[in-house]
N, CA, C and O atoms as a CHARMM CRD file, in Angstrom:
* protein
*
  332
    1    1 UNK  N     10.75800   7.64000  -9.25600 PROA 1      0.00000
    2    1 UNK  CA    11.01300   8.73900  -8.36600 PROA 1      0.00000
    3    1 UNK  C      9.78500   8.92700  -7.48300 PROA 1      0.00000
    4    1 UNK  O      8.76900   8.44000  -7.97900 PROA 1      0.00000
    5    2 UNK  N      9.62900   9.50300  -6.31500 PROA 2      0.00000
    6    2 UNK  CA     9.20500   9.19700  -5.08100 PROA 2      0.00000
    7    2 UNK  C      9.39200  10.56500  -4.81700 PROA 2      0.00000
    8    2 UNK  O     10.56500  10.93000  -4.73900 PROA 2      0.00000
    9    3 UNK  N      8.23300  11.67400  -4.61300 PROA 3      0.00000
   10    3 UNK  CA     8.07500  12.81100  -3.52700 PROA 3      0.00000
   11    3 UNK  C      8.18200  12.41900  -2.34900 PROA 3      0.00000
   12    3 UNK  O      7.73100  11.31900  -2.02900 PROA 3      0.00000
   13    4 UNK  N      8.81200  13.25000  -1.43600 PROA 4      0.00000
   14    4 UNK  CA     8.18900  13.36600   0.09900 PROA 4      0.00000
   15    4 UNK  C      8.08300  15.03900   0.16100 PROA 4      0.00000
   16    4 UNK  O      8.86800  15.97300  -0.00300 PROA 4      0.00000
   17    5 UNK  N      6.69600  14.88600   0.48500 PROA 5      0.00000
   18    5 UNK  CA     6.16400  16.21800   0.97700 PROA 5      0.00000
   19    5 UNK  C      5.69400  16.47100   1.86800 PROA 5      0.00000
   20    5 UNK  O      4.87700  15.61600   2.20900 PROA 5      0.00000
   21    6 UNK  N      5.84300  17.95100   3.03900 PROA 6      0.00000
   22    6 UNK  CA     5.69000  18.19400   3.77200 PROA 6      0.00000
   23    6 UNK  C      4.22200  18.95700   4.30200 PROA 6      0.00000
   24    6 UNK  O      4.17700  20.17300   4.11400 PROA 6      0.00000
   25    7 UNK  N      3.61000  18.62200   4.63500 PROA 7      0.00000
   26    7 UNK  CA     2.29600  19.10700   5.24400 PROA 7      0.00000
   27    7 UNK  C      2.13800  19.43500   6.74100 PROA 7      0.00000
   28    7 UNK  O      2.29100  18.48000   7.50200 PROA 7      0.00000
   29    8 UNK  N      1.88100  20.52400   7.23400 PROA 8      0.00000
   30    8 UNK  CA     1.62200  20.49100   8.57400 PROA 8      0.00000
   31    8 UNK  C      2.40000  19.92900   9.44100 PROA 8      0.00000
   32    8 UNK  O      2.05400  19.26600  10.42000 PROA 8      0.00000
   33    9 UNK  N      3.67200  20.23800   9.02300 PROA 9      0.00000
   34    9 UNK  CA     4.92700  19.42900  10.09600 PROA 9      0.00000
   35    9 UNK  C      5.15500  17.64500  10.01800 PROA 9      0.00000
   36    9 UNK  O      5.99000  16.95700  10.60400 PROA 9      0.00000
   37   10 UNK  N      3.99700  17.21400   8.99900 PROA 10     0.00000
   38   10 UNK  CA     4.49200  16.15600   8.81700 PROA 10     0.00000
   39   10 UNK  C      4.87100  15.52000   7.31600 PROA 10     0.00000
   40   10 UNK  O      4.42400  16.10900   6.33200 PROA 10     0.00000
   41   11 UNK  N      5.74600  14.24100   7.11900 PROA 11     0.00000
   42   11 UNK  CA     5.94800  14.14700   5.79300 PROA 11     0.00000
   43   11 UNK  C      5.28300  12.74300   5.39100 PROA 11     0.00000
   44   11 UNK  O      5.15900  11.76700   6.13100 PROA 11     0.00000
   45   12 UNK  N      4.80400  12.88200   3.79000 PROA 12     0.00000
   46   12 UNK  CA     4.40500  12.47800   3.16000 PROA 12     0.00000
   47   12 UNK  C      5.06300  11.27400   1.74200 PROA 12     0.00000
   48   12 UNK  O      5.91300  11.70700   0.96400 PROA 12     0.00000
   49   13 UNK  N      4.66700  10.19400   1.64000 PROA 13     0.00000
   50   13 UNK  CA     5.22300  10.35400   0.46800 PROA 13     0.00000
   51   13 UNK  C      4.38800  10.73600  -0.82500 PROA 13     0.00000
   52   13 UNK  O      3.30300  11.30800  -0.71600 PROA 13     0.00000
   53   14 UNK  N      4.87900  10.43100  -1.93200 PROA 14     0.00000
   54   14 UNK  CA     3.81700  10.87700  -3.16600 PROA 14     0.00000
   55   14 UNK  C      4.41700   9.99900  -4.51400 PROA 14     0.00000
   56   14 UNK  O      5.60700   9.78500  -4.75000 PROA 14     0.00000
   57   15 UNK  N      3.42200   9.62300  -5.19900 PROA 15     0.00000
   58   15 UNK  CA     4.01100   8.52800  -6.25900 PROA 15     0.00000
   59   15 UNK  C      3.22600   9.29700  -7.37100 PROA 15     0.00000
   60   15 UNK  O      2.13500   9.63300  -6.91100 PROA 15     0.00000
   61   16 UNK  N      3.39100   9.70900  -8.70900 PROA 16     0.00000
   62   16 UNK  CA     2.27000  10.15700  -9.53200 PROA 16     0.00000
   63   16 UNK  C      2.13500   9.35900 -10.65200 PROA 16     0.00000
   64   16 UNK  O      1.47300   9.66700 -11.64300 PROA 16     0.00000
   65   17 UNK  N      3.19100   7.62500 -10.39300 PROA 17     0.00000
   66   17 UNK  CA     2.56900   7.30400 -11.82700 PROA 17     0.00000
   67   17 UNK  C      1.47300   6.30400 -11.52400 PROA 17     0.00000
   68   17 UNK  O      1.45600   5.45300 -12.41300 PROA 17     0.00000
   69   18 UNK  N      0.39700   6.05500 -10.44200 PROA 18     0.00000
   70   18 UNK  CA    -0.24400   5.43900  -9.65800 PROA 18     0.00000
   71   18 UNK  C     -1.46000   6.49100  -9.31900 PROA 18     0.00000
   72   18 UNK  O     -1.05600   7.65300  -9.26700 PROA 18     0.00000
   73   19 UNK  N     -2.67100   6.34700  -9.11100 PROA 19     0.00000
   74   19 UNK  CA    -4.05900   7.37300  -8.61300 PROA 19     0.00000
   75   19 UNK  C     -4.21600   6.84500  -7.03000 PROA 19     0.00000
   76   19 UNK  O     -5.24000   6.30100  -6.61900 PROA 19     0.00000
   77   20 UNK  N     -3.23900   7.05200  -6.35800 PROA 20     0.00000
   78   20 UNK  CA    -3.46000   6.89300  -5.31700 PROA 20     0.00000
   79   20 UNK  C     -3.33000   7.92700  -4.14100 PROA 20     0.00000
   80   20 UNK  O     -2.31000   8.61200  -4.21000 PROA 20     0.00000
   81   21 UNK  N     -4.23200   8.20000  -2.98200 PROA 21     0.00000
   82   21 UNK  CA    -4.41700   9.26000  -1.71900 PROA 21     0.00000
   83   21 UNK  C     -2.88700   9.45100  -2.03100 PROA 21     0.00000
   84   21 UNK  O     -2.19500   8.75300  -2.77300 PROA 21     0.00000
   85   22 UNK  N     -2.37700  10.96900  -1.02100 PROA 22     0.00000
   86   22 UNK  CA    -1.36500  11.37700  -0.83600 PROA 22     0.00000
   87   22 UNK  C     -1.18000  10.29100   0.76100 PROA 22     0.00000
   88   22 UNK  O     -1.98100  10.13700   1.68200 PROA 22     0.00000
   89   23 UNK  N      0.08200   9.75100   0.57000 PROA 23     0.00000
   90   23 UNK  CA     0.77700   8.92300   1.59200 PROA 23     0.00000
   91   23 UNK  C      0.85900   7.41100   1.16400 PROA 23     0.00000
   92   23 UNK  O      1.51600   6.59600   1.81100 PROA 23     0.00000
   93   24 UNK  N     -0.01400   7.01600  -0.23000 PROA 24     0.00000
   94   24 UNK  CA     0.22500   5.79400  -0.09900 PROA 24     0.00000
   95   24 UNK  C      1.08800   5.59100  -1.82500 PROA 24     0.00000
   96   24 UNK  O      0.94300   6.25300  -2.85300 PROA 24     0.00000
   97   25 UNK  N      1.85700   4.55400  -1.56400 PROA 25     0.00000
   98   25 UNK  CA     2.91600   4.29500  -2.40700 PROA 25     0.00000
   99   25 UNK  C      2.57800   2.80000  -3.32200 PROA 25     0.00000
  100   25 UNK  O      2.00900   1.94100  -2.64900 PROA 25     0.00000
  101   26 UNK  N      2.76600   2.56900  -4.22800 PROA 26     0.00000
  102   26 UNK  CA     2.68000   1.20800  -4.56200 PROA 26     0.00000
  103   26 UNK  C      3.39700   0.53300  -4.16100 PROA 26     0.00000
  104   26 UNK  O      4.55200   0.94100  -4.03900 PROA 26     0.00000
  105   27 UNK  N      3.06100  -0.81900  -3.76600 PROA 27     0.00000
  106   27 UNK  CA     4.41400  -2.06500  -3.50100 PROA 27     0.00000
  107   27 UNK  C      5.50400  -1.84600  -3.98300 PROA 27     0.00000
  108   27 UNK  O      6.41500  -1.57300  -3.20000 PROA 27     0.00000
  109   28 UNK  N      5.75200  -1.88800  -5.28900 PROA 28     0.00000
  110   28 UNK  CA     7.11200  -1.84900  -5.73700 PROA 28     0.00000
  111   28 UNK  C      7.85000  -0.72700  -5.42100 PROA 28     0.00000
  112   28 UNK  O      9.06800  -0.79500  -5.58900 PROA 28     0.00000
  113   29 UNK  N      7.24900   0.52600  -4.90000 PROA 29     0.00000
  114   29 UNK  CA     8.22500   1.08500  -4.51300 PROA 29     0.00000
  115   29 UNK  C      8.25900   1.11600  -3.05500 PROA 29     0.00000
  116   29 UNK  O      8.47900   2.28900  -2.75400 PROA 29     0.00000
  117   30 UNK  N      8.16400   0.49600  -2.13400 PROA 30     0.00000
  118   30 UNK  CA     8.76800  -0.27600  -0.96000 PROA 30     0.00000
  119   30 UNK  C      9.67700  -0.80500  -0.93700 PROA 30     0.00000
  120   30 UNK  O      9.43800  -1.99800  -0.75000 PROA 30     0.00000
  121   31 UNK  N     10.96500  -0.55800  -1.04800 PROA 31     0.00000
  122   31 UNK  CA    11.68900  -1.23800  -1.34200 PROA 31     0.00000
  123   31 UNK  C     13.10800  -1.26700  -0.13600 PROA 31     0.00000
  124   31 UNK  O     14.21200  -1.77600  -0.32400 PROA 31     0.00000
  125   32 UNK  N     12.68200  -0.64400   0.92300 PROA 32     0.00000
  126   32 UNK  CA    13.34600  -1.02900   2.41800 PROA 32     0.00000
  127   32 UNK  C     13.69000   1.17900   2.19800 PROA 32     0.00000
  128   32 UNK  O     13.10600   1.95500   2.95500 PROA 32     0.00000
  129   33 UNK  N     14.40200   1.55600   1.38700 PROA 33     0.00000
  130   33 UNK  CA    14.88700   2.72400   1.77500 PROA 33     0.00000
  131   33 UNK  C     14.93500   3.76700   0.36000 PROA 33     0.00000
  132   33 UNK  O     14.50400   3.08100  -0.56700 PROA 33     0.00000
  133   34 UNK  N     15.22400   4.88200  -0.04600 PROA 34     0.00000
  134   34 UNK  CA    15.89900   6.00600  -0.87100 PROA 34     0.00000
  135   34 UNK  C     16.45900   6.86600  -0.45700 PROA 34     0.00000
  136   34 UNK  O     16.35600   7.12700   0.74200 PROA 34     0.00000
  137   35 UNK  N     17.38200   7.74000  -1.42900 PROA 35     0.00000
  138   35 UNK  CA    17.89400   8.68200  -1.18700 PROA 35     0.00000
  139   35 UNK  C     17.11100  10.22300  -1.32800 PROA 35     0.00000
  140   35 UNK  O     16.88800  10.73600  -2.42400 PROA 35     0.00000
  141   36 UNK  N     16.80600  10.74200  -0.25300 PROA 36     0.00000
  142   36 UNK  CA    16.30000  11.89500  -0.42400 PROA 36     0.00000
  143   36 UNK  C     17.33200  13.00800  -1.01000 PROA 36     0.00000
  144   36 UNK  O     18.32200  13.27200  -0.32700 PROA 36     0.00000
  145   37 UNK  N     17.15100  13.60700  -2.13700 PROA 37     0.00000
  146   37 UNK  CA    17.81400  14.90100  -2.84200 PROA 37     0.00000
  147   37 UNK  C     17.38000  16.06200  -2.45200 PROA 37     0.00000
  148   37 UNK  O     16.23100  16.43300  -2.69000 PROA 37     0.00000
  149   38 UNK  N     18.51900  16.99600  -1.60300 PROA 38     0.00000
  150   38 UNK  CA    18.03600  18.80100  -0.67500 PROA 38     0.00000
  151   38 UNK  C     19.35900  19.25600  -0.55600 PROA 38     0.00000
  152   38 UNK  O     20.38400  18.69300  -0.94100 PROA 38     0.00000
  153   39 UNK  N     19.26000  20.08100  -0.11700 PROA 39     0.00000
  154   39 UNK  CA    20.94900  20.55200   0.32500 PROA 39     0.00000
  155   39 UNK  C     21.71900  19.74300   1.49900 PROA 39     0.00000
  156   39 UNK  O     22.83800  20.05800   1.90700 PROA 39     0.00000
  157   40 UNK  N     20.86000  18.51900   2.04300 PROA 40     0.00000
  158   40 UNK  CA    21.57700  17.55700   2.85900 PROA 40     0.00000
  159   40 UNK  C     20.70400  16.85800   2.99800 PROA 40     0.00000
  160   40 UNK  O     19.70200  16.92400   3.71000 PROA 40     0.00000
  161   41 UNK  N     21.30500  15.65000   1.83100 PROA 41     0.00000
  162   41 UNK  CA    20.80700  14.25400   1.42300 PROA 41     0.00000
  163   41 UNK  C     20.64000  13.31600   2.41400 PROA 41     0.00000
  164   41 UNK  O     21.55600  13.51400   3.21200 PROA 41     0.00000
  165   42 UNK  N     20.09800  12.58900   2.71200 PROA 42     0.00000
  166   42 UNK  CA    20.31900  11.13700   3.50800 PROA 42     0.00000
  167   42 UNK  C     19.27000  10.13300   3.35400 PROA 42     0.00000
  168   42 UNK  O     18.24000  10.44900   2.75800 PROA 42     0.00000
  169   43 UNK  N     19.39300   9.16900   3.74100 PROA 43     0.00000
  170   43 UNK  CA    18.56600   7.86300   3.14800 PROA 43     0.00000
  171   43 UNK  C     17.59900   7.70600   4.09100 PROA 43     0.00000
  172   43 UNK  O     17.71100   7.50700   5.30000 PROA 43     0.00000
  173   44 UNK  N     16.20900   7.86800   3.09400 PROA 44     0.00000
  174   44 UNK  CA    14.97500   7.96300   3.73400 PROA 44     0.00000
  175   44 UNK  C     14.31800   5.87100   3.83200 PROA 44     0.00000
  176   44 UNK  O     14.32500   4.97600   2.98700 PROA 44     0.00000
  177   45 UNK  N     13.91900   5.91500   5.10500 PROA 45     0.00000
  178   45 UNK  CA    13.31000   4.61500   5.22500 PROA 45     0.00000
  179   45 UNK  C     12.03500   4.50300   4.30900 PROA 45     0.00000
  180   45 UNK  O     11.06500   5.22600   4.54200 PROA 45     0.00000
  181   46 UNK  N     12.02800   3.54300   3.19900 PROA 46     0.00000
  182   46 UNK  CA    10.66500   3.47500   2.50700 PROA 46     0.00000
  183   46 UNK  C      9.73600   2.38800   3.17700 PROA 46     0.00000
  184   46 UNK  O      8.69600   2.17100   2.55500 PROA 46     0.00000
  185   47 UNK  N      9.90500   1.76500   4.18000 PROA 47     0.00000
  186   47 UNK  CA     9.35700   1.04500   4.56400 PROA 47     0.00000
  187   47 UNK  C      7.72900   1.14000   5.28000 PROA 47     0.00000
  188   47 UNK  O      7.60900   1.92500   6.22000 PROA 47     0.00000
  189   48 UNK  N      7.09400   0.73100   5.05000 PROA 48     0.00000
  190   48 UNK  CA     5.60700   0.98200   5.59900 PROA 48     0.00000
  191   48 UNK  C      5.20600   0.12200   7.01200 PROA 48     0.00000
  192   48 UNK  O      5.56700  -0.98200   7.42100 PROA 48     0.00000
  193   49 UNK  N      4.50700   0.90400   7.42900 PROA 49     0.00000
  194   49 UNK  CA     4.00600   0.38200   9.21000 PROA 49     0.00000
  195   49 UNK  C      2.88800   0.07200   9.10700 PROA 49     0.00000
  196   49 UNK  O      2.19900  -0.19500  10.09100 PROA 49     0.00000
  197   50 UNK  N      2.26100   0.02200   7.35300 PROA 50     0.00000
  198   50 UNK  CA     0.76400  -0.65700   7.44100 PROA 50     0.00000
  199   50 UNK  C      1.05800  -2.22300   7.08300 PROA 50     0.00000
  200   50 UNK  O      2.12200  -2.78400   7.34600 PROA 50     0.00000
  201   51 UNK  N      0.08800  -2.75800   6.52200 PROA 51     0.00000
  202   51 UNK  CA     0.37600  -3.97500   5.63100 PROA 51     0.00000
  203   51 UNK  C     -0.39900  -4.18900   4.52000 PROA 51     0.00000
  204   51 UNK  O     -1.10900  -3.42400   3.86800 PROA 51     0.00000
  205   52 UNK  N     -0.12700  -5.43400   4.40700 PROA 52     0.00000
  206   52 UNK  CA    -1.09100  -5.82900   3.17600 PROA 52     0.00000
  207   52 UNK  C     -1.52600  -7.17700   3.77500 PROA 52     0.00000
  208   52 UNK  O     -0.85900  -7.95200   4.46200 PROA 52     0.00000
  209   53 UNK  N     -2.63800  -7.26600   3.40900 PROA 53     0.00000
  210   53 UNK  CA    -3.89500  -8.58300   3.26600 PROA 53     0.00000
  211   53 UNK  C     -4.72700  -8.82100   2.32600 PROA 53     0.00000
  212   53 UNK  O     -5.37200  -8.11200   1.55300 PROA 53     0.00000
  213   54 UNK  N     -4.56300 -10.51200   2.59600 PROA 54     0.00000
  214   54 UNK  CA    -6.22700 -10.56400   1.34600 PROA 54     0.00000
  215   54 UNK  C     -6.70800 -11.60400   2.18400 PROA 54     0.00000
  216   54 UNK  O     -5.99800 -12.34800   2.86000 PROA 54     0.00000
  217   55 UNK  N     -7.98200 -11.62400   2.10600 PROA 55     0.00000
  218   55 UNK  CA    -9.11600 -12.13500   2.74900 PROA 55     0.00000
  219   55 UNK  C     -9.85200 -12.80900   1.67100 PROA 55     0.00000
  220   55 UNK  O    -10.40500 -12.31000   0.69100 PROA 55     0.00000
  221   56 UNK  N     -9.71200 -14.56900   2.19300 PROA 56     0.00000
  222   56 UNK  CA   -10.72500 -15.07100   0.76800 PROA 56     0.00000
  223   56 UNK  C    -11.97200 -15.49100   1.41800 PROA 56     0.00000
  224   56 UNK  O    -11.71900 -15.95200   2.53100 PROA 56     0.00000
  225   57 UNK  N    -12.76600 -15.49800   1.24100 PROA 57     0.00000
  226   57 UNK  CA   -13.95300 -16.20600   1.57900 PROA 57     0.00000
  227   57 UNK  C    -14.80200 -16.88100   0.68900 PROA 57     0.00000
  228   57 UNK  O    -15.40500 -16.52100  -0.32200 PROA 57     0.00000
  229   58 UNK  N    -14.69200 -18.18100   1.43200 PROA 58     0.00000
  230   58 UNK  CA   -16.06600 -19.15900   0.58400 PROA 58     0.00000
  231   58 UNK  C    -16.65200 -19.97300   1.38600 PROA 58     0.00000
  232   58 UNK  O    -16.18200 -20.54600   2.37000 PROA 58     0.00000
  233   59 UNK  N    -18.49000 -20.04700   0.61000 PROA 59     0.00000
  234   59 UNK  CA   -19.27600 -20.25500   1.13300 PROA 59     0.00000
  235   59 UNK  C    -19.80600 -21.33000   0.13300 PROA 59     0.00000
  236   59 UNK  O    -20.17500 -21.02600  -1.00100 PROA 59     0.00000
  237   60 UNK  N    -19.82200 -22.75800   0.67800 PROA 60     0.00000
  238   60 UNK  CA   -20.30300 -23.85700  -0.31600 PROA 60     0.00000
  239   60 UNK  C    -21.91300 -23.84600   0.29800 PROA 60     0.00000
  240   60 UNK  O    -22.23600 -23.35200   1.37800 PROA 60     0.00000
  241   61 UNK  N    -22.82000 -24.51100  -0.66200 PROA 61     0.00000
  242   61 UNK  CA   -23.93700 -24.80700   0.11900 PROA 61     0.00000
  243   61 UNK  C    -24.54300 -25.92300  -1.42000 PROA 61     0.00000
  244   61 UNK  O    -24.57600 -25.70300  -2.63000 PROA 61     0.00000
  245   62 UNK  N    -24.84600 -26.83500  -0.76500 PROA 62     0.00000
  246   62 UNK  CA   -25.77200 -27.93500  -1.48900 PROA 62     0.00000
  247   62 UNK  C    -27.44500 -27.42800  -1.60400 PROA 62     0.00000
  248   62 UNK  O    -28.13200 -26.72200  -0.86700 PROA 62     0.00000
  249   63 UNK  N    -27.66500 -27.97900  -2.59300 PROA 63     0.00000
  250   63 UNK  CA   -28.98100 -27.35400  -3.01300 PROA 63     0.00000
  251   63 UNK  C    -29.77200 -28.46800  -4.68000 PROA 63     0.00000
  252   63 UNK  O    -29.62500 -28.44000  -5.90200 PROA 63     0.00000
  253   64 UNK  N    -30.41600 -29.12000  -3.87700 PROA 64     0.00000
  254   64 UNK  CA   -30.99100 -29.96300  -4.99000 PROA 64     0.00000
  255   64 UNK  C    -29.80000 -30.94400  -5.94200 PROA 64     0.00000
  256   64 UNK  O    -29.84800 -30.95200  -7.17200 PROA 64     0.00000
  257   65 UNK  N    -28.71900 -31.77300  -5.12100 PROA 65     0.00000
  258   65 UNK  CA   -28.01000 -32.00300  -5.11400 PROA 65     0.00000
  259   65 UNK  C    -26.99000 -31.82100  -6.22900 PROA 65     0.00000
  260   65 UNK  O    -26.69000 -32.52200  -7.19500 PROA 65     0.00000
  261   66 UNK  N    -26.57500 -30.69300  -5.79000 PROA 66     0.00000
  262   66 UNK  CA   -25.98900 -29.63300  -6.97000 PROA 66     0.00000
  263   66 UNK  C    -24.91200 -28.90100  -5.71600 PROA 66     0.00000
  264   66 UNK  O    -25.38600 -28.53100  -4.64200 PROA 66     0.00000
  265   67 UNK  N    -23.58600 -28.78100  -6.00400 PROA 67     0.00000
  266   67 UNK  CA   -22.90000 -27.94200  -4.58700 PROA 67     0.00000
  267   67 UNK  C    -22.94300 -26.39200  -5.46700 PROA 67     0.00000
  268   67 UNK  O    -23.07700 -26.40100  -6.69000 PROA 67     0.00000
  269   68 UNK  N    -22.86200 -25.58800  -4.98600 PROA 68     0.00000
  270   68 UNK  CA   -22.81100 -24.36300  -5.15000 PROA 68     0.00000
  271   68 UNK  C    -21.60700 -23.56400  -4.16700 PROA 68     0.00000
  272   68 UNK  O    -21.22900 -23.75700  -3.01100 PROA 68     0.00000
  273   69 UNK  N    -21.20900 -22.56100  -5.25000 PROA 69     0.00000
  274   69 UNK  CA   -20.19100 -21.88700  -4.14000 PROA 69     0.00000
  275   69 UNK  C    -20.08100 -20.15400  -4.22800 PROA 69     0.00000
  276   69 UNK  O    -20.51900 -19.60700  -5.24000 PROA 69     0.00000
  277   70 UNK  N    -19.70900 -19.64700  -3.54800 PROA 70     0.00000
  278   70 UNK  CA   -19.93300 -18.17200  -3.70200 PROA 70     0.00000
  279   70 UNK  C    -18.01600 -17.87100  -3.33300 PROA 70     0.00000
  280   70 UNK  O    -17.51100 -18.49100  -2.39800 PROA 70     0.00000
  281   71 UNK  N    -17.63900 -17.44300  -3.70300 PROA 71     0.00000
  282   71 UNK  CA   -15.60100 -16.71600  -3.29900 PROA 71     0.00000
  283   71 UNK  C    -15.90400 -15.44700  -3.64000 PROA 71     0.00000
  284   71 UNK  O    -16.45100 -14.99400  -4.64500 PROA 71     0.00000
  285   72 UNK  N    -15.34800 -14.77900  -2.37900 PROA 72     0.00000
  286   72 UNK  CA   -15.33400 -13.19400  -2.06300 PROA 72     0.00000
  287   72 UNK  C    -13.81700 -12.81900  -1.59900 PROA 72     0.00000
  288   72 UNK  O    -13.48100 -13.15700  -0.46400 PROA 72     0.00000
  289   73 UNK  N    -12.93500 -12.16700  -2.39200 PROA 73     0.00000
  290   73 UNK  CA   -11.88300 -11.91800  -2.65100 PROA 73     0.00000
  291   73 UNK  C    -11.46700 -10.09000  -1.61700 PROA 73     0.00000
  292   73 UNK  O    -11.72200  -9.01400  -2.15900 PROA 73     0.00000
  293   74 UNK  N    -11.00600 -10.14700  -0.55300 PROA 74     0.00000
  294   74 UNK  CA   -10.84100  -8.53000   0.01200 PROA 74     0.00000
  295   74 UNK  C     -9.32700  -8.39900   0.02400 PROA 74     0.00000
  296   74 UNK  O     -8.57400  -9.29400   0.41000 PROA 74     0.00000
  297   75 UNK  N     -8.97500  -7.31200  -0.39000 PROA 75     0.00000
  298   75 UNK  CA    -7.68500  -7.19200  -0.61500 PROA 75     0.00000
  299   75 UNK  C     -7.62700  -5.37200   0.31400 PROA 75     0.00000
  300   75 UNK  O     -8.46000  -4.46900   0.38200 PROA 75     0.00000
  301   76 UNK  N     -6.28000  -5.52100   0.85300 PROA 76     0.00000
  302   76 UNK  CA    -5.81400  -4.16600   1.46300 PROA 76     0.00000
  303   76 UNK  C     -4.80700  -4.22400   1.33100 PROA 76     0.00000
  304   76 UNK  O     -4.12700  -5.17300   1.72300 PROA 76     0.00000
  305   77 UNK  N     -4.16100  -2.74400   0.44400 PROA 77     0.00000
  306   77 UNK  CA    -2.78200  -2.70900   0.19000 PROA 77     0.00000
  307   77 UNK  C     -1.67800  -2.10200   0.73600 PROA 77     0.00000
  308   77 UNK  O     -1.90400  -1.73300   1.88800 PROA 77     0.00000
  309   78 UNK  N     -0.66000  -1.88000   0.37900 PROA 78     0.00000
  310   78 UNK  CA     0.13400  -1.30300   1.26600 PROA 78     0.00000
  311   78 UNK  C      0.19700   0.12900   1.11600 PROA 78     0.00000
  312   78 UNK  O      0.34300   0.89500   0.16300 PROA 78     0.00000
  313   79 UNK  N      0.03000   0.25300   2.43400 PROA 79     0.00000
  314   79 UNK  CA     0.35600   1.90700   2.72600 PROA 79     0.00000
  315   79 UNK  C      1.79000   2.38200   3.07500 PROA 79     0.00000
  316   79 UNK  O      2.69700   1.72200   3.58000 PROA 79     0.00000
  317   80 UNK  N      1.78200   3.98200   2.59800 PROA 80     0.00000
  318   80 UNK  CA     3.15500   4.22300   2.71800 PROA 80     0.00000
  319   80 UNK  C      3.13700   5.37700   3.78400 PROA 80     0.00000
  320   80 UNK  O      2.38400   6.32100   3.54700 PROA 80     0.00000
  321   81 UNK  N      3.84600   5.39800   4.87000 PROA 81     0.00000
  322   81 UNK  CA     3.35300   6.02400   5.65100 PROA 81     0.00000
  323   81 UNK  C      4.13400   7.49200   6.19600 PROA 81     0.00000
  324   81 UNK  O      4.66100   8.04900   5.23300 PROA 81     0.00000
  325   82 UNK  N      4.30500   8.13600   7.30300 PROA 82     0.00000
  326   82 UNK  CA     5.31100   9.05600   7.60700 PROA 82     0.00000
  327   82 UNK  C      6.61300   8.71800   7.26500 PROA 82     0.00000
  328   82 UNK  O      6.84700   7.51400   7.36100 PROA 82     0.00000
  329   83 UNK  N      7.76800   9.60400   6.79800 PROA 83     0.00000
  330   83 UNK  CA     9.16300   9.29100   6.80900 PROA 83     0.00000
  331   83 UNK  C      9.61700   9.75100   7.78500 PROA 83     0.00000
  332   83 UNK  O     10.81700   9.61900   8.03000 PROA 83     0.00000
């Protein structure tokens, strides 16, 4: 189950089994759409307008003929954004 809450004229979503800011959702619940429950239901878009990336980086370097390597892993997840 999936809040959307309203702040300052705009809406939110809210996930609480996750420690994440108010607006962002875990992947799995992206799942294209839900049904919002009020006195007039209709199917809310779950879809997000951020993305997700990961960024690998590696850096080889020889050194006393020995290779060496350094991997730096950046990850950005998905955000869940206005409904």
């Amino acid at each position: 189950m999936v809040a959307l809450v309203r702040i300052d004229g705009k809406d939110y979503f809210a996930d609480a089994t996750e420690d994440l800011p108010l607006g962002m959702l875990p992947p799995r619940c992206l799942n294209g759409s839900g049904w919002m429950v009020g006195s007039t239901g209709r199917l809310v878009e779950m879809k997000s307008s951020a993305f997700s990336t990961q960024v690998v980086s590696i850096h080889y370097s020889l050194e006393n003929d020995s290779l060496k390597n350094h991997i730096q892993v950046q990850e950005k997840v998905l955000q869940a954004m206005q409904a």
